[in-house]
C-alpha positions in Angstrom: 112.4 105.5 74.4 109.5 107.1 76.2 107.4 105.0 78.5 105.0 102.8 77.4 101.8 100.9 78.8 100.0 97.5 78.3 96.7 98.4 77.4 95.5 95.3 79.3 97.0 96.0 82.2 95.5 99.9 82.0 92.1 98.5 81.3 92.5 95.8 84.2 93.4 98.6 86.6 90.7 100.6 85.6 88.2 97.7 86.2 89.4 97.0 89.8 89.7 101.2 90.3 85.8 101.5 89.3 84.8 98.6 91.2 86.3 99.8 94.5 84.5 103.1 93.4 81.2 101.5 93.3 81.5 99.6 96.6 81.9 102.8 97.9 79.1 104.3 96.9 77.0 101.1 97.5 78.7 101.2 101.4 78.9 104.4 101.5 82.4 104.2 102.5 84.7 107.2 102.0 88.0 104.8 102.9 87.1 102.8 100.4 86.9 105.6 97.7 91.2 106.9 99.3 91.8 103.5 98.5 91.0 103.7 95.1 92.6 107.3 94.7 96.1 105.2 96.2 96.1 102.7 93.6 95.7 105.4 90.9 98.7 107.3 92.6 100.4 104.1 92.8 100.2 103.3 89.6 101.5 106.9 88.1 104.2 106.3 90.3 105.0 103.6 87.8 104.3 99.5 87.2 107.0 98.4 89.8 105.2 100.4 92.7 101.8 99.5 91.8 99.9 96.4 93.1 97.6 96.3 90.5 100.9 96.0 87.8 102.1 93.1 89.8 99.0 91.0 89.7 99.2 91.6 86.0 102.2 90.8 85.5 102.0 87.6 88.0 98.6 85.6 86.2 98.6 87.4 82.4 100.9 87.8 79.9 101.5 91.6 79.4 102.2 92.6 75.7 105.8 93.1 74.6 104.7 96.3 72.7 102.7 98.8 74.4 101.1 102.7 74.0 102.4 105.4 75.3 102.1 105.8 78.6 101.8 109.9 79.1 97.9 110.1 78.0 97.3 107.2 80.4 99.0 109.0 83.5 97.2 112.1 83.0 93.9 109.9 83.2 94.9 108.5 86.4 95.6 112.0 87.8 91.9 113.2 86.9 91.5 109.8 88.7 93.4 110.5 91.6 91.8 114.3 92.0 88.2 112.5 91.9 88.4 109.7 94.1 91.0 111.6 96.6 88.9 114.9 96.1 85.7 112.7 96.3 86.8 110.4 99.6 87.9 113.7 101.5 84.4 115.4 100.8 82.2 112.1 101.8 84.0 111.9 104.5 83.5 115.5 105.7 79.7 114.7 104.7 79.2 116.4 101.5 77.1 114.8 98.6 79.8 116.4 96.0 82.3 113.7 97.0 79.7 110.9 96.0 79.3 112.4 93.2 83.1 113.3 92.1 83.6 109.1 92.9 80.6 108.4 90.7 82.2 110.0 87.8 85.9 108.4 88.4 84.0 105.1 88.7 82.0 105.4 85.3 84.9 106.9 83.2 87.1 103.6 84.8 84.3 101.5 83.3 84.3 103.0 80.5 87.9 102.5 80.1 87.9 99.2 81.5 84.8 97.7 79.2 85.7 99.5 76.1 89.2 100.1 75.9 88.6 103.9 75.1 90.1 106.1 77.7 87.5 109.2 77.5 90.5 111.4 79.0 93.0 110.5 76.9 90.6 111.7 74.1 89.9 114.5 75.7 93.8 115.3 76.1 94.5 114.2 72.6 91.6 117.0 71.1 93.7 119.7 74.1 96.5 118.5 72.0 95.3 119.1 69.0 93.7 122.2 69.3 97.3 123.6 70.8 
């Protein structure tokens, strides 16, 4: 059975993700931003690595029947690449980086308030088009 993910627990990770994001902006804080990119990494690695998992799983009740995971990992690589990417520019001073954070913060809340996952669409028309 392939690997499958609460979408709760996706869209509660991508609300704490773009929140970190913003505070980095609004601090200007480039640690903040690898902090962000960890938890994304983390949480490809799988939900028994990832902190974020484990708070869901500790004060929610996580869905016995989930998606599949695969489109939602590929999301939080482009995350990864973004905030990682974006933390390492900021912090050798380069405007890019804010702006590669930005974008990982507004696709997370766009994921987190909505429920659609603008990457996974994106991979599913990739898909499609194959």
């Amino acid at each position: 059975m392939p690997a499958r993910i609460d979408l709760g627990e996706w869209r509660f990770h991508q609300a704490v993700v773009g929140l970190i994001g913003v505070e980095a902006i609004a601090f200007g804080s480039p640690l903040a931003a690898a902090v962000a990119a960890l938890l994304s990494a983390l949480a490809i690695a799988g939900p028994r690595v990832s902190p974020i998992a484990w708070l869901w799983r500790v004060f929610a009740h996580p869905a016995p029947e989930g998606l599949p995971a695969s489109p939602f990992r590929v999301a939080l690589g482009v995350s990864v690449a973004l905030t990682g990417g974006g933390a390492a520019l900021a912090a050798a001073g380069s405007v890019a980086g804010w702006v590669a954070v930005g974008v990982a913060s507004a696709l997370s809340a766009v994921g987190a308030f909505t429920g659609w996952c603008p990457v996974c669409a994106a991979l599913g028309r990739l898909r499609g088009a194959a």
